[in-house]
Structure formats: C-alpha cells, structure tokens
N, CA, C and O atoms as a CHARMM CRD file, in Angstrom:
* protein
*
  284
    1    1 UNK  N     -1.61900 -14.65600  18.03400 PROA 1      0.00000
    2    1 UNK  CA    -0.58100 -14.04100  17.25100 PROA 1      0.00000
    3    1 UNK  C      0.42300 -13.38800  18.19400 PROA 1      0.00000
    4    1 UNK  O      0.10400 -12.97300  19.30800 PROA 1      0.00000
    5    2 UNK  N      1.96600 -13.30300  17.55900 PROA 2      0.00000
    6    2 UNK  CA     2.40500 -13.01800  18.69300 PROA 2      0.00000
    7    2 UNK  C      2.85300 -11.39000  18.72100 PROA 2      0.00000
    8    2 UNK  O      2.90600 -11.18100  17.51000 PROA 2      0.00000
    9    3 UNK  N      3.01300 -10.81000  19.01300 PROA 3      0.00000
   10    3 UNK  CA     3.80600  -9.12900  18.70400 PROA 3      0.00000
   11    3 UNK  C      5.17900  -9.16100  19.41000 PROA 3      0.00000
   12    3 UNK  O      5.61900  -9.77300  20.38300 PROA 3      0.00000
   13    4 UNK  N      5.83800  -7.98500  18.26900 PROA 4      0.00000
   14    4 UNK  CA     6.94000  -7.78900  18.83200 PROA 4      0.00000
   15    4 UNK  C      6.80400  -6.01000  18.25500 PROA 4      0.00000
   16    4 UNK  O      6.10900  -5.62400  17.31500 PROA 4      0.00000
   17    5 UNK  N      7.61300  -5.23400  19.06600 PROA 5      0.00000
   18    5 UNK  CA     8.32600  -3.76000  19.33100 PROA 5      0.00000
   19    5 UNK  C      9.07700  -3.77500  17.76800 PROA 5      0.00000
   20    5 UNK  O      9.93600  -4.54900  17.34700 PROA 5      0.00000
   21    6 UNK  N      8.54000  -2.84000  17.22000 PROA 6      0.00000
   22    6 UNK  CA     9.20200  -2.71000  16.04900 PROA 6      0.00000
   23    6 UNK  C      9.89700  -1.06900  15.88100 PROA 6      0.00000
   24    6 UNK  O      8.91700  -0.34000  16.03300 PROA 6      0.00000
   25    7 UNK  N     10.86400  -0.36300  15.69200 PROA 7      0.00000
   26    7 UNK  CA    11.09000   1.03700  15.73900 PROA 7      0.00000
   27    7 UNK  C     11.12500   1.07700  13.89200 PROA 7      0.00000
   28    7 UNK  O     11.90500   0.21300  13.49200 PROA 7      0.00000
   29    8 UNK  N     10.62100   1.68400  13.00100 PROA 8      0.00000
   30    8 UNK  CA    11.09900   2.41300  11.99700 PROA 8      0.00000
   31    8 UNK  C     11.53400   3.65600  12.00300 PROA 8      0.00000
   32    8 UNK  O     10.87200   4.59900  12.43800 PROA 8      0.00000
   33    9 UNK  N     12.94100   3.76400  11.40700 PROA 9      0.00000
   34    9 UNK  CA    13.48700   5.42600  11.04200 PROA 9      0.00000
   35    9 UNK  C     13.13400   5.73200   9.57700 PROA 9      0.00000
   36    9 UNK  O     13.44900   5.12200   8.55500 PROA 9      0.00000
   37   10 UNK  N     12.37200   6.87600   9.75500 PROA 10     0.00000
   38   10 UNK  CA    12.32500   7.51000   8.01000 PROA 10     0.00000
   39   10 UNK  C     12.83200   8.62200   8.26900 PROA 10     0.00000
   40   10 UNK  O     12.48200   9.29400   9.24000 PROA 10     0.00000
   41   11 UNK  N     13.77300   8.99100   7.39500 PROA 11     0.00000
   42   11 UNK  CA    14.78000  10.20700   7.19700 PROA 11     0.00000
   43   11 UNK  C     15.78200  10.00300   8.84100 PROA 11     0.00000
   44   11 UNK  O     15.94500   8.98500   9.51400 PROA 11     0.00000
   45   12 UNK  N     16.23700  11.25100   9.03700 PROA 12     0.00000
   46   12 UNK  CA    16.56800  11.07000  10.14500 PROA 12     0.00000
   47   12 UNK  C     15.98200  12.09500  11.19100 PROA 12     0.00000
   48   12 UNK  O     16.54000  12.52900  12.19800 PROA 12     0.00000
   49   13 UNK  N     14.66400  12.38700  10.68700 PROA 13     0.00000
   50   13 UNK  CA    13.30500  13.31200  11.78500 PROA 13     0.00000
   51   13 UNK  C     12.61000  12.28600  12.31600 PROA 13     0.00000
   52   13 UNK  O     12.54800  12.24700  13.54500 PROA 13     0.00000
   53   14 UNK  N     11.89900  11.17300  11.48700 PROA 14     0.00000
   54   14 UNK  CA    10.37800  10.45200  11.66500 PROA 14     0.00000
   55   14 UNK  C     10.63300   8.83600  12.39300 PROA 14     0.00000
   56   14 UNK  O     10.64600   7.79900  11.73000 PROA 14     0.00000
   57   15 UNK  N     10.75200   8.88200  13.31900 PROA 15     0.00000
   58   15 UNK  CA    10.25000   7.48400  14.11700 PROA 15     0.00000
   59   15 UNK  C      8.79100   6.95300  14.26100 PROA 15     0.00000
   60   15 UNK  O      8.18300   7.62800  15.09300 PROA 15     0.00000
   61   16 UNK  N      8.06900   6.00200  13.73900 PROA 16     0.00000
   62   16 UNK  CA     7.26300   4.79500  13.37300 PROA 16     0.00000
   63   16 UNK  C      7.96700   3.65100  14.61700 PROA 16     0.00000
   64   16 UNK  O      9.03700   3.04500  14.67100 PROA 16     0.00000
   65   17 UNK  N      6.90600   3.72100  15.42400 PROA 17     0.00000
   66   17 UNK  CA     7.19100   2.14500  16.34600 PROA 17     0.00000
   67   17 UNK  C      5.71300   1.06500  16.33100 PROA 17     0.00000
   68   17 UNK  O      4.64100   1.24000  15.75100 PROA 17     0.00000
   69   18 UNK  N      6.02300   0.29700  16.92600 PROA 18     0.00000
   70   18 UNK  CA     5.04500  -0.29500  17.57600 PROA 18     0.00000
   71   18 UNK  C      5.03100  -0.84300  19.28900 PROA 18     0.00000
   72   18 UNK  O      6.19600  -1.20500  19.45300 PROA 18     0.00000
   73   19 UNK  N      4.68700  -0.94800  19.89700 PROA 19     0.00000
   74   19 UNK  CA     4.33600  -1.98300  21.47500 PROA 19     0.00000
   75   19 UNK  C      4.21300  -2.92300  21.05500 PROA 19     0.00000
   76   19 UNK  O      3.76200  -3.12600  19.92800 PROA 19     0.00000
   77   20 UNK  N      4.59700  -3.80400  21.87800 PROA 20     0.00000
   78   20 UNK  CA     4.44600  -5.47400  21.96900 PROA 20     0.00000
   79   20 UNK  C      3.12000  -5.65000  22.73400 PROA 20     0.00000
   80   20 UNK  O      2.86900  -6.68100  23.35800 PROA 20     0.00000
   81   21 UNK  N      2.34000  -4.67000  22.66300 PROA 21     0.00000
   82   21 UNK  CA     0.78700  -4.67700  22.83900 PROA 21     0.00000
   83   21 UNK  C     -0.24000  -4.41500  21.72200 PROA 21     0.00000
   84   21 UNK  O     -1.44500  -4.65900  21.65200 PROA 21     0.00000
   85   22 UNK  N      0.56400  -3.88300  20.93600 PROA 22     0.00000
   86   22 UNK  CA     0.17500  -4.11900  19.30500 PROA 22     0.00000
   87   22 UNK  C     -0.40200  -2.49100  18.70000 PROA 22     0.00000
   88   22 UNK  O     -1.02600  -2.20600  17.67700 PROA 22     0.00000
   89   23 UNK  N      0.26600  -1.38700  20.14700 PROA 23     0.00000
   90   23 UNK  CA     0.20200   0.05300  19.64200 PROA 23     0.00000
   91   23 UNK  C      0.77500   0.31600  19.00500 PROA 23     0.00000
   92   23 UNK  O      1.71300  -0.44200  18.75900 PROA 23     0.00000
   93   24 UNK  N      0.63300   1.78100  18.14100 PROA 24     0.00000
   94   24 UNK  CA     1.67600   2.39500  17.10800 PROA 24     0.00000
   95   24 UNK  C      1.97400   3.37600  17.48100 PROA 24     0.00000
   96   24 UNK  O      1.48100   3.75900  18.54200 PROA 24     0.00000
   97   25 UNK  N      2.99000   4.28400  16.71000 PROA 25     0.00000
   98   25 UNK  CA     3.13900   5.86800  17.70400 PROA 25     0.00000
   99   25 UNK  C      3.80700   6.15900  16.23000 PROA 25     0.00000
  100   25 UNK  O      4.09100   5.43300  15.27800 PROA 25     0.00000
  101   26 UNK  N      3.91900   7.52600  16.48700 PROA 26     0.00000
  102   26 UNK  CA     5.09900   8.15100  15.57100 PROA 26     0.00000
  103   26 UNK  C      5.53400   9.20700  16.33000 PROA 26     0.00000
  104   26 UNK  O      4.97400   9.78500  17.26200 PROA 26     0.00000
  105   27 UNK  N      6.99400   9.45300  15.62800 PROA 27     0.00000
  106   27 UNK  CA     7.19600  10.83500  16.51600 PROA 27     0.00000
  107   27 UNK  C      8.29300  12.00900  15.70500 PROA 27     0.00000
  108   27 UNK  O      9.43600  11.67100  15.39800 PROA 27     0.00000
  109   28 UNK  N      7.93600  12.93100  15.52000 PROA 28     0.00000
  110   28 UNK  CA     9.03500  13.73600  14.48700 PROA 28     0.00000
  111   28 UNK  C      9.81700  14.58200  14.93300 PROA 28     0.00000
  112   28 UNK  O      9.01600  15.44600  15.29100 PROA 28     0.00000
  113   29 UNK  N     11.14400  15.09800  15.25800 PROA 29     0.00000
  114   29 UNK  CA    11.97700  15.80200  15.54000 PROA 29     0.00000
  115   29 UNK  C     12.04300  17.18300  14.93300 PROA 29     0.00000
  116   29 UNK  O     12.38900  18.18400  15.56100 PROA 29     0.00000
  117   30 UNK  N     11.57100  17.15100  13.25600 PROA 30     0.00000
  118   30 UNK  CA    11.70700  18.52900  12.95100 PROA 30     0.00000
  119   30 UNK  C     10.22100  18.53300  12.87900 PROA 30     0.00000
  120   30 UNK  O     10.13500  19.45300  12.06600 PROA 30     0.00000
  121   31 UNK  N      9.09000  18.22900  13.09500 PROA 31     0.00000
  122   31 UNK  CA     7.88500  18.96500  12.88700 PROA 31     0.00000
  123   31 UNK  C      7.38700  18.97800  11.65400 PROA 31     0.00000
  124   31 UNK  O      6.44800  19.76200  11.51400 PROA 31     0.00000
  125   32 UNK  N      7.83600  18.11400  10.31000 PROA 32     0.00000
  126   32 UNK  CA     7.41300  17.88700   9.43100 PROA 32     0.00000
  127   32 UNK  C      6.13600  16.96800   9.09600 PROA 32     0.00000
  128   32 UNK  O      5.61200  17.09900   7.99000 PROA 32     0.00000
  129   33 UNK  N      5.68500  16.16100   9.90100 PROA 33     0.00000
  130   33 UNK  CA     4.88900  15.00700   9.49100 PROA 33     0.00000
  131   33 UNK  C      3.22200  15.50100  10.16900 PROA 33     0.00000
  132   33 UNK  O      2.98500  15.76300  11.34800 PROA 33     0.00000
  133   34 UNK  N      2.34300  15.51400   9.13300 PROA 34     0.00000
  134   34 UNK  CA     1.13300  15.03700   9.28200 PROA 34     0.00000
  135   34 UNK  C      0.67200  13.91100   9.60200 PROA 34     0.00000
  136   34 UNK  O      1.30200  12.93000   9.20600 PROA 34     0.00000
  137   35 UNK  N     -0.33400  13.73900  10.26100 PROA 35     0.00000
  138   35 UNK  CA    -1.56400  12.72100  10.48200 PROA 35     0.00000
  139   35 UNK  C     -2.98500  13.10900  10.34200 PROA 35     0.00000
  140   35 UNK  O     -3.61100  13.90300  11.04400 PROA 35     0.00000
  141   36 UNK  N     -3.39200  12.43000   9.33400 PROA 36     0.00000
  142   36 UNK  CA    -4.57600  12.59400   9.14300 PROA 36     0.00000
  143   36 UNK  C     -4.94400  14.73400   9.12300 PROA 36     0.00000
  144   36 UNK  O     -5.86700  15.40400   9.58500 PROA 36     0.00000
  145   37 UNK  N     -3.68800  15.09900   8.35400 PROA 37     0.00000
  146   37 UNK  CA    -3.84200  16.57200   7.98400 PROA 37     0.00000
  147   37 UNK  C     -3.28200  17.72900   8.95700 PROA 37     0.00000
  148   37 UNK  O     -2.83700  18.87500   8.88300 PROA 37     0.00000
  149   38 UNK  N     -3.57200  16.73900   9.90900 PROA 38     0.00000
  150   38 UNK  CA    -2.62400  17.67800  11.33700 PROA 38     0.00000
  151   38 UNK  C     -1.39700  17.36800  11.50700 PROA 38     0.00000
  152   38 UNK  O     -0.84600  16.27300  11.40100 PROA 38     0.00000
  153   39 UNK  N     -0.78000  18.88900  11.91300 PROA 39     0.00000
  154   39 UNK  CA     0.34100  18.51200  12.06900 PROA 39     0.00000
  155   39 UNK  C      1.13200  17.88100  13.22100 PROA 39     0.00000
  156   39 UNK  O      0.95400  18.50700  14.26600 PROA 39     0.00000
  157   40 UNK  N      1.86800  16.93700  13.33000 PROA 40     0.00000
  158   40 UNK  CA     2.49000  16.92800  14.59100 PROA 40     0.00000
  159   40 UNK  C      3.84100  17.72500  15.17600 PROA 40     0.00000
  160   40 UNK  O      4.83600  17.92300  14.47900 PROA 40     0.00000
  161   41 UNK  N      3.76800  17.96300  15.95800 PROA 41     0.00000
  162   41 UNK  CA     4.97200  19.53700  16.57400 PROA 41     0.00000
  163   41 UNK  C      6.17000  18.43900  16.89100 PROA 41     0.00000
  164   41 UNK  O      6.04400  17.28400  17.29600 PROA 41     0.00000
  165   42 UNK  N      7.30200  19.13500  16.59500 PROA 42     0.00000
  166   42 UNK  CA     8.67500  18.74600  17.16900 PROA 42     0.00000
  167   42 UNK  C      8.37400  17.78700  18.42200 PROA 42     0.00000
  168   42 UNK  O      7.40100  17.93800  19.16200 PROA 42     0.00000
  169   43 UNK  N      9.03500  17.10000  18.51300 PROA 43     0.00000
  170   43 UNK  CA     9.31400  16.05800  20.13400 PROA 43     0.00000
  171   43 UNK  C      8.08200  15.68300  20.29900 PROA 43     0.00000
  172   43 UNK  O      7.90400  15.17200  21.40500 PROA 43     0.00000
  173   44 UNK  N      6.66600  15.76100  19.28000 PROA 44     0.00000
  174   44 UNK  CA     5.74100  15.15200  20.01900 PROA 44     0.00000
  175   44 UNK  C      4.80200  13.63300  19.79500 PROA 44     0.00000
  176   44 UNK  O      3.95800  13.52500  18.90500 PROA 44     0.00000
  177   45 UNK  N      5.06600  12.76000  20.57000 PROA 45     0.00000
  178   45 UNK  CA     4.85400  11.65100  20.25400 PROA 45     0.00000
  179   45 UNK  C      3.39900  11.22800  20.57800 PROA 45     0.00000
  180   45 UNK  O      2.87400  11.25300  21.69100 PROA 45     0.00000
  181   46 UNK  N      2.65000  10.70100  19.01000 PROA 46     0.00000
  182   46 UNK  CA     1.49600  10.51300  18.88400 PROA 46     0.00000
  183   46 UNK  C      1.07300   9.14100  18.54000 PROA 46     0.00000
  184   46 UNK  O      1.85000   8.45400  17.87700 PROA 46     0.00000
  185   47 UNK  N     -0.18700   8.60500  18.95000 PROA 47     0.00000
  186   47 UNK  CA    -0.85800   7.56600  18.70400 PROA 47     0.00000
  187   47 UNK  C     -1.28000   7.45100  17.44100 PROA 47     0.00000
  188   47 UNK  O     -1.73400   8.39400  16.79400 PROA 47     0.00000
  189   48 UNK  N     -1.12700   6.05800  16.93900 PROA 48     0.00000
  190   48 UNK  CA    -1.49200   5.63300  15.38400 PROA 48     0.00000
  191   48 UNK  C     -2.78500   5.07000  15.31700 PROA 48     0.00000
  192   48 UNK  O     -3.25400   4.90300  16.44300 PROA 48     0.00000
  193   49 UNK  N     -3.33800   4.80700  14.62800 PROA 49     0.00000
  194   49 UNK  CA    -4.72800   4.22400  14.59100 PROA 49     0.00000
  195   49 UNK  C     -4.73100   3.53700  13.13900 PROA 49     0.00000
  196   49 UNK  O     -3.78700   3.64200  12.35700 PROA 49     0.00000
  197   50 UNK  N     -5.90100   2.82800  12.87800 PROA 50     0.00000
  198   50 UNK  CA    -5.93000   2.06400  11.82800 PROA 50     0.00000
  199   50 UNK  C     -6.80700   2.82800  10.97600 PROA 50     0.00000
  200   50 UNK  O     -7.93700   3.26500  11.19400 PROA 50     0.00000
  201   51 UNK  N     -5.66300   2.94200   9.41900 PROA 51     0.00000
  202   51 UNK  CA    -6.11000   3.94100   8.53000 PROA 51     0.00000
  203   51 UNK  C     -6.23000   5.74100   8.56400 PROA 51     0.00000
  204   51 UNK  O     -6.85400   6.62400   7.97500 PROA 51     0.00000
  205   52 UNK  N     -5.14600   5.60300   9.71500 PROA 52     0.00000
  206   52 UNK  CA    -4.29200   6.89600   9.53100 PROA 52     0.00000
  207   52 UNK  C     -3.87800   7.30100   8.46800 PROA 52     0.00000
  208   52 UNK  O     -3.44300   6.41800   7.72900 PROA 52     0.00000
  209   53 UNK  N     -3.83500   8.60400   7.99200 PROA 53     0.00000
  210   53 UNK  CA    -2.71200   8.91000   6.66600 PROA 53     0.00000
  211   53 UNK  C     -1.90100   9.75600   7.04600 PROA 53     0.00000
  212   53 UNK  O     -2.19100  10.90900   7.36400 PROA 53     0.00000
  213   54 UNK  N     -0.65900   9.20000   7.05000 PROA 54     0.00000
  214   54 UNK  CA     0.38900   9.88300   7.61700 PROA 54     0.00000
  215   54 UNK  C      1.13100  10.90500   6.12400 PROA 54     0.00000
  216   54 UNK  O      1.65000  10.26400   5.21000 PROA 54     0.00000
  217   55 UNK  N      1.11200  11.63800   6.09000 PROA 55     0.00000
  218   55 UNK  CA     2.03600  12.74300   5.26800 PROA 55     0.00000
  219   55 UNK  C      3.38200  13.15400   5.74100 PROA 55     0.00000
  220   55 UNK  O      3.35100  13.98000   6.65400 PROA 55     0.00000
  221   56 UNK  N      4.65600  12.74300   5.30500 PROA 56     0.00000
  222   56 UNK  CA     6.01100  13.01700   5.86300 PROA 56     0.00000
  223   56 UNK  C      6.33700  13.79200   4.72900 PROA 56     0.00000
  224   56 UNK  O      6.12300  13.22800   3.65600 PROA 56     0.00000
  225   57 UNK  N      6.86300  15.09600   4.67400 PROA 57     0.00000
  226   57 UNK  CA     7.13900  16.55000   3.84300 PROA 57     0.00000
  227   57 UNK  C      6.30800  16.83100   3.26400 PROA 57     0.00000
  228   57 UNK  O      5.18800  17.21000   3.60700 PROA 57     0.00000
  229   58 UNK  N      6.92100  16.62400   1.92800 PROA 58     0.00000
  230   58 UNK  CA     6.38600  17.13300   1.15400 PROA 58     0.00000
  231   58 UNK  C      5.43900  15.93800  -0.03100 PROA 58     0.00000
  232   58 UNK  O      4.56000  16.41400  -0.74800 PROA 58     0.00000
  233   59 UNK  N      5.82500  14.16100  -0.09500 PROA 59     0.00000
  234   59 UNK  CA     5.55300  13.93300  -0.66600 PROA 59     0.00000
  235   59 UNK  C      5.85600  12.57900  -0.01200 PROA 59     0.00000
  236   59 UNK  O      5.76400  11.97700  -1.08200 PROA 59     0.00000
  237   60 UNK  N      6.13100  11.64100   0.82700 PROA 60     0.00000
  238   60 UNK  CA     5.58300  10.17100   1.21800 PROA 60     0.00000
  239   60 UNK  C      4.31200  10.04900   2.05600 PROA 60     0.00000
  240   60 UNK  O      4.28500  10.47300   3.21200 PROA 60     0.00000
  241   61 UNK  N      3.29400   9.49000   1.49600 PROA 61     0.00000
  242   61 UNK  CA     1.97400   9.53800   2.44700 PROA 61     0.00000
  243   61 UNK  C      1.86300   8.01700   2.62400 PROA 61     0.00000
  244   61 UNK  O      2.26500   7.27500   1.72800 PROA 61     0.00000
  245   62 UNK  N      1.34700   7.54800   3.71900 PROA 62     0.00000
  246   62 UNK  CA     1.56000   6.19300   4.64900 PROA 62     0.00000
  247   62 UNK  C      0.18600   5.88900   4.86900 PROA 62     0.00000
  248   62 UNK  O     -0.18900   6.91900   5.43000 PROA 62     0.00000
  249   63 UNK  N     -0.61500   5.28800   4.80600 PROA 63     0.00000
  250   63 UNK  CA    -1.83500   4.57100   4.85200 PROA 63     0.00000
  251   63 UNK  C     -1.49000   3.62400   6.42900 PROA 63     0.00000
  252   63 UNK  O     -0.89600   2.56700   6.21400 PROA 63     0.00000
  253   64 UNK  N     -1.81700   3.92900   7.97100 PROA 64     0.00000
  254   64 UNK  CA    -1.80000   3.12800   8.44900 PROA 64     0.00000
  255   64 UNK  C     -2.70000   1.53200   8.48000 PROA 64     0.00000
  256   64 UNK  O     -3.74000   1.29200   7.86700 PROA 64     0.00000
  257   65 UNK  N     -2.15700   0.86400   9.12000 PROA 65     0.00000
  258   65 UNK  CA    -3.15200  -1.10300   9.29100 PROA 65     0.00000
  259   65 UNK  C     -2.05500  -1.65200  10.63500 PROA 65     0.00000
  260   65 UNK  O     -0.93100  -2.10800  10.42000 PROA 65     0.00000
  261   66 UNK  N     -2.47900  -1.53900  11.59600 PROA 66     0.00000
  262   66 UNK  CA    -2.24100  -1.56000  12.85300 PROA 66     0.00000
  263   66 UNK  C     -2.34200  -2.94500  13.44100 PROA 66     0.00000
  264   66 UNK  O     -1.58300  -3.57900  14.17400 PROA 66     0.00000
  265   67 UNK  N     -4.24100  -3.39600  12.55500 PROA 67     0.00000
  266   67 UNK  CA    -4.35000  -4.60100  13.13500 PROA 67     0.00000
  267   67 UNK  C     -4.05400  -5.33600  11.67100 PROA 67     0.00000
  268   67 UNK  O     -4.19900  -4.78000  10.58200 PROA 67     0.00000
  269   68 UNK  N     -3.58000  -6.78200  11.89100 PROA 68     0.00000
  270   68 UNK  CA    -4.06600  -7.90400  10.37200 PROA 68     0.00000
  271   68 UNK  C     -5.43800  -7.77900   9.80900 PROA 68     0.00000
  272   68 UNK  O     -6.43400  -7.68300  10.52500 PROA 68     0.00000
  273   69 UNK  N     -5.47500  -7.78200   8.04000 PROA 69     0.00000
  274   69 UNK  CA    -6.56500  -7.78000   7.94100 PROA 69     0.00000
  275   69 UNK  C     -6.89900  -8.92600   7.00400 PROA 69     0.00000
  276   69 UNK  O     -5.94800  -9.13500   6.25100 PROA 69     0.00000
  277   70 UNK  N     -8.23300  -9.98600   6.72900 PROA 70     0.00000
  278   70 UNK  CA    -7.98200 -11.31000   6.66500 PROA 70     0.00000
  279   70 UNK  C     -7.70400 -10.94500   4.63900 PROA 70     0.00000
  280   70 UNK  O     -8.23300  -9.94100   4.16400 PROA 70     0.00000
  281   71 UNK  N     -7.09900 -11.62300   3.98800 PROA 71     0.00000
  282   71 UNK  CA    -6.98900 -11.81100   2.79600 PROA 71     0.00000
  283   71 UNK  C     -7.65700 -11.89300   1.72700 PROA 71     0.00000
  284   71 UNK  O     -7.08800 -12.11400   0.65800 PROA 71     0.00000
C-alpha cells in the first residue's frame, strides 16, 4: 500500500497530519483539544495511535484508525 503526507486543518487551532511512514500527529495552537481525556498544551505536537479519541472544544470527538482495517 502506498502512503502519502496528509495535513488536516480543523478550525483554525487543530492540525491532524500524517507521515508517509504511515504516523499521525496532531497539534493545537490554542490548547483546546483532548486525546484520549488529556489535554494537549498550546504548540504541542503529539502522536496518534489507533483508536485515539480525540475531543476538539467543546463538542467534535474523532475516533482515530491509523492503520486499514479489513471490511
């Protein structure tokens, strides 16, 4: 399979990427977004894992899947 670098913007705080090694990250500017209940701090860029639950404010929650899963 092949990967490619993907960046998502949600709002204009929350960056969602991936590596073309098939990592994830997120990273939040104002300090709003949970993972898995914790918070992540301003400027700090964290590792995703499979079946993360990401919480952004007050009310979008994100179910990570990192790898394919078969059908």
């Amino acid at each position: 399979m092949r990967r490619f670098d993907v960046t998502l913007f949600v709002g204009d705080a929350v960056v969602i990427g991936t590596a073309g090694d098939g990592r994830a990250w997120i990273s939040d500017t104002g300090g709003t977004t949970e993972i898995n209940g914790v918070r992540v701090e301003a400027g700090e860029k964290k590792a995703l894992r499979d079946d993360d639950v990401i919480k952004i404010g007050d009310s979008v929650v994100v179910r990570v899947q990192v790898e394919p899963r078969p059908v």
